[in-house]
N, C-alpha and C positions, 0 to 999 in steps of 0.2 A: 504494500500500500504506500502510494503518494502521498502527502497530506502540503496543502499551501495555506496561507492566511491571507485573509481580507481584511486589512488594517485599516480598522474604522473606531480606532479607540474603544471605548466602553460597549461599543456593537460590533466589535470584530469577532469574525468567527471562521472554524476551517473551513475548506475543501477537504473531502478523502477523497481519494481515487485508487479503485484496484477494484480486483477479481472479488464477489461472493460478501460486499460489505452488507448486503441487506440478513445475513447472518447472523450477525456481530451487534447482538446488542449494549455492546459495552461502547459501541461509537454512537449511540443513542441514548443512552442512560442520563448520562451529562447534561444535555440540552434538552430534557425535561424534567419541568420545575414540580409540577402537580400529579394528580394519581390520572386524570383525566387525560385522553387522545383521540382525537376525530382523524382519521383517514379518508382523503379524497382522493380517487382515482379514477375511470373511465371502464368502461363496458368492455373495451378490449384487452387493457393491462391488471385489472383487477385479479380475472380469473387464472393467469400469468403468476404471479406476484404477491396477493394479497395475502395468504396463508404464511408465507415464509417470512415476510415481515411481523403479522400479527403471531407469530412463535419468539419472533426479537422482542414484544414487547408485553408478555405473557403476565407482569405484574401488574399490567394497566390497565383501567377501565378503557376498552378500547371501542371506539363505533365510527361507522364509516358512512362514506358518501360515494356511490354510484355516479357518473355522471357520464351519461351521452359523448361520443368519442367524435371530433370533430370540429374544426375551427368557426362552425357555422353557428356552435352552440356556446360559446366565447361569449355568454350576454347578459343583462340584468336580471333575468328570467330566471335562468338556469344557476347563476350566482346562489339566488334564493333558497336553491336546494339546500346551498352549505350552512346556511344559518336558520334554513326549518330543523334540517336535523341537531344541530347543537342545542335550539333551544328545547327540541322537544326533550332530548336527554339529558338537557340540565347542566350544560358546560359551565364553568366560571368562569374567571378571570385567570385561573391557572392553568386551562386549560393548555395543551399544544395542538396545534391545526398539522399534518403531515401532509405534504403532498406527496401521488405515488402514481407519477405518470409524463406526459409529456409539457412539452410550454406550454397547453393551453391549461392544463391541470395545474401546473406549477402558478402560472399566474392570478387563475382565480381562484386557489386556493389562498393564495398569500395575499391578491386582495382582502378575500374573506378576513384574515386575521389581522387584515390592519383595521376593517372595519368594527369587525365581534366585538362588543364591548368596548368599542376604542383602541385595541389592539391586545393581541394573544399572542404568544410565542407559537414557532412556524419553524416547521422544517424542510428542504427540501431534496424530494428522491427522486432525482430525475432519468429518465427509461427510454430516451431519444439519445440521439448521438447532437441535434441541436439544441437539447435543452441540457445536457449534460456541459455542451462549452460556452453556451451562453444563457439560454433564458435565466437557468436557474441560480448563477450570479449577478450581483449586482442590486437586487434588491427592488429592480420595477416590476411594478405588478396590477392586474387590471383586466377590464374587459373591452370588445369592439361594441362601436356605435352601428347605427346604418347608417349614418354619415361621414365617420372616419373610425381607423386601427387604431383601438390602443387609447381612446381619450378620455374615457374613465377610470381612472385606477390612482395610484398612491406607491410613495416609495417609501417599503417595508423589508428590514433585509432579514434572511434566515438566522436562526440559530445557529444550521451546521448544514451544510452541502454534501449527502455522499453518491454520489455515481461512478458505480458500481457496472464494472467494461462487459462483467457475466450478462448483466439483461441484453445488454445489444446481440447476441446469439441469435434473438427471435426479429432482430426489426427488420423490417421491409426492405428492399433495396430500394425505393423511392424514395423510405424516409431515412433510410442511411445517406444517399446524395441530399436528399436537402441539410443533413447536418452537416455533410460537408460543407456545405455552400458559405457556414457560419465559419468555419474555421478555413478556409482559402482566404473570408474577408480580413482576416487576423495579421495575413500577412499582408494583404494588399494596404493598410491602413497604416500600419507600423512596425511591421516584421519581413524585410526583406529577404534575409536570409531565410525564415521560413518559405518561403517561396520556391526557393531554390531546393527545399523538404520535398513539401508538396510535388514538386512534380517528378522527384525521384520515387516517391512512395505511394502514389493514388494508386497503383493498383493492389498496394499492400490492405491497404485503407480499405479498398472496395471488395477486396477477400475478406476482411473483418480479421485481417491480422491481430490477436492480439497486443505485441509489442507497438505496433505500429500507432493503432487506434488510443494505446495510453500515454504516449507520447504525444499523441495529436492533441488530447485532450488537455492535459498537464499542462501543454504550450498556449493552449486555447486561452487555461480555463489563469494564466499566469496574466499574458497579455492584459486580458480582460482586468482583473483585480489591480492592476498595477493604474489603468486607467481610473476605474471607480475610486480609487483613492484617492485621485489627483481629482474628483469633479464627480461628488458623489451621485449630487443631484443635475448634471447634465447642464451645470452655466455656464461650459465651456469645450472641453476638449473631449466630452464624454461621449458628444456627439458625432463625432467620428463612428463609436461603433453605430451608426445607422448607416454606415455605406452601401449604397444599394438600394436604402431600406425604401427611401419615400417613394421611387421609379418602385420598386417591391408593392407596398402598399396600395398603390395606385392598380394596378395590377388585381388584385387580392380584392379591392374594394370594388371594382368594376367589373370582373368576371361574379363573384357572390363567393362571400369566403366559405374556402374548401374544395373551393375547383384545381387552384392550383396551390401544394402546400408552400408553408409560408421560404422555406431555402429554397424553393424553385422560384419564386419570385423573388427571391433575394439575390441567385444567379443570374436571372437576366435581367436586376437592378444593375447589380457591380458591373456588367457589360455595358450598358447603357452611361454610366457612371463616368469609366473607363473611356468610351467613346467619346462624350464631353469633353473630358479631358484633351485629351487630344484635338480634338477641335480648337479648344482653347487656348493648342501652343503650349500647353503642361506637361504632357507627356508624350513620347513620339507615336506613332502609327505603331510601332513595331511594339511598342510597350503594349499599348492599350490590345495589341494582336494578343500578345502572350497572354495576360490576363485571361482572353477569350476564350484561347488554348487551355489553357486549366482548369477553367469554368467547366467547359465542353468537355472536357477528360476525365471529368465527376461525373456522367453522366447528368448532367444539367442543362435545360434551356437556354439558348444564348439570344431567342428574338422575343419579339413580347406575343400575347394574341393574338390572330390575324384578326380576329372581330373585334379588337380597341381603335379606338380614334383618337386623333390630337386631343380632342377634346374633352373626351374622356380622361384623359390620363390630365392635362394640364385641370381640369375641376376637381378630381379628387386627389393631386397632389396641392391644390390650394388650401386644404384644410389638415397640411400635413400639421405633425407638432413644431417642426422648427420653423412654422411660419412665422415671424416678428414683427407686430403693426403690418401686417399685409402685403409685408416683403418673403417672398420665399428664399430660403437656404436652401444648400445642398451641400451635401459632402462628397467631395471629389478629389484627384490625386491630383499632387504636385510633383510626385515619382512615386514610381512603383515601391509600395512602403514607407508613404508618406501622404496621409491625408489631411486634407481640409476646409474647414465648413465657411463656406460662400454665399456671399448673393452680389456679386461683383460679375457677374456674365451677360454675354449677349442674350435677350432672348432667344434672337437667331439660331444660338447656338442647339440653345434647349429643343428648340422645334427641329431642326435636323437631326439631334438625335431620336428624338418620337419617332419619324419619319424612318431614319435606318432601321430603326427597334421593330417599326409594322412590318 
């Protein structure tokens, strides 16, 4: 086992990473404070999962939450669930909320416990290869609108992070590439030489190499924490990890979330991204190619929908979150592992990328 810290002073707390943590309830024990624990997890990772955790957690009144698998179900609605069941069983204030699933389970669980009572302790057990190197760091957390990704929620950081390289055994090859997608952006934003990883090792990565995949993670999940440090709350450089994301987002909110998952649209965000760039004289042709190359060698999307429009995409990227007084940002390369957040560009620019992207 790996273990990293998230140095947030009096809210810092680990990373584990290795084989069979959900075993180990001695990496759990710590970071519950009370006799109480609510588990929430999804229709498809439950019946996976949920036994072998609730054996790690055998001293504690334990009760869970069910919850529809699927980013369509990311909403006020379904939220609800997690706090009918805690109220009906009487959680307190000492409760701990567990998540036991992917980004969308991770986040609205951890919403949930910033809201419950004003805020519960939380853990998170992430079961995606993208929520293991990102969602589940960092502390945001939240549900989708039908007007935009992501603009209700709160930032709430975990207890303790363990993910655990044994679940990924079972994931998709769909949703193993969209995690990639999160951890290629890692390097594009600020890890050059991981770059130079990645593309010695995608096919390690896309066999579900063990060594390979806990390195990837490790590196992911380091970058990431080293960021949130420096900008917890996103008033500055934190914003970089959304490279990709708003061209993403856009995408996500215009097809109906769950059409395409959220690393495939984050793929042919960072392409798009990329693209930009290079338009703009930041990065050469050859750069923003390579990029595309790597993207494409994760088995990921590199064009957007053929059914979006300019218009489409420039409306629901106007309600992205880095909007500022109703200038849009973006984050984009200044070289390959090195980004940053703009609204210094031509529109021109932005339109010919749409345009390449359809």
């Amino acid at each position: 086992m790996q273990t990293l810290t998230v140095d947030l002073g009096d809210r810092s707390y680990p990373i584990h990473i290795g084989a069979n943590l959900l075993s180990q309830p001695e990496l759990l024990a710590p970071h519950i404070h009370g006799k109480q624990v609510l588990v929430v997890s999804n229709t498809t990772v439950a019946p996976l999962y949920m036994d072998a955790l609730k054996a790690s957690l055998a001293n504690y009144q334990v009760d869970e939450v069910i919850l529809p698998d699927g980013e369509q179900y990311k909403t006020l609605e379904t939220l609800n669930q997690i706090f009918d069941v805690a109220l009906e069983k009487r959680h307190s204030r000492k409760t701990t909320l567990i998540a036991l699933g992917g980004g969308v389970v991770g986040d609205m669980c951890g919403f949930a416990a910033a809201a419950y009572q004003r805020g519960v302790n939380f853990i998170q057990i992430p079961t995606t290869l993208l929520s293991q190197v990102d969602s589940s760091v960092g502390g945001k957390t939240g549900v989708n609108h039908a007007l935009g990704k992501n603009m209700i929620g709160a930032f709430w950081q975990p207890q303790v992070v363990l993910a655990d390289t044994a679940v990924l055994g079972t994931l998709p090859e769909r949703e193993l590439a969209a995690g990639i997608a999160e951890v290629i952006k890692y390097g594009l934003l600020g890890d050059a030489p991981f770059i130079d990883w990645l593309e010695e090792n995608m096919s390690a990565l896309l066999s579900k190499d063990e060594a390979a995949l806990t390195y990837a993670i490790h590196r992911s999940c380091r970058n990431k924490a080293d960021v949130v440090v420096r900008d917890e709350r996103e008033g500055g450089i934190r914003a970089w990890l959304n490279l990709g994301h708003t061209f993403g987002h856009a995408i996500e909110h215009s097809l109906g979330y769950g059409e395409w998952l959220h690393g495939e649209a984050v793929g042919a965000g960072m392409v798009m991204a990329a693209d930009m760039s290079a338009r703009l004289g930041w990065i050469s042709a050859a750069d923003a190619e390579r990029a595309t190359r790597l993207i494409e060698s994760a088995g990921l999307p590199i064009k957007a929908p053929a059914s979006m429009t300019e218009e489409q995409f420039l409306s629901a990227m106007a309600v992205d979150k880095k909007v500022l007084d109703g200038q849009l940002r973006l984050v984009l390369l200044k070289q390959l592992g090195e980004a940053v957040v703009t609204a210094d560009f031509e529109p021109q620019a932005l339109k010919d990328t749409i345009a390449a992207a359809l």
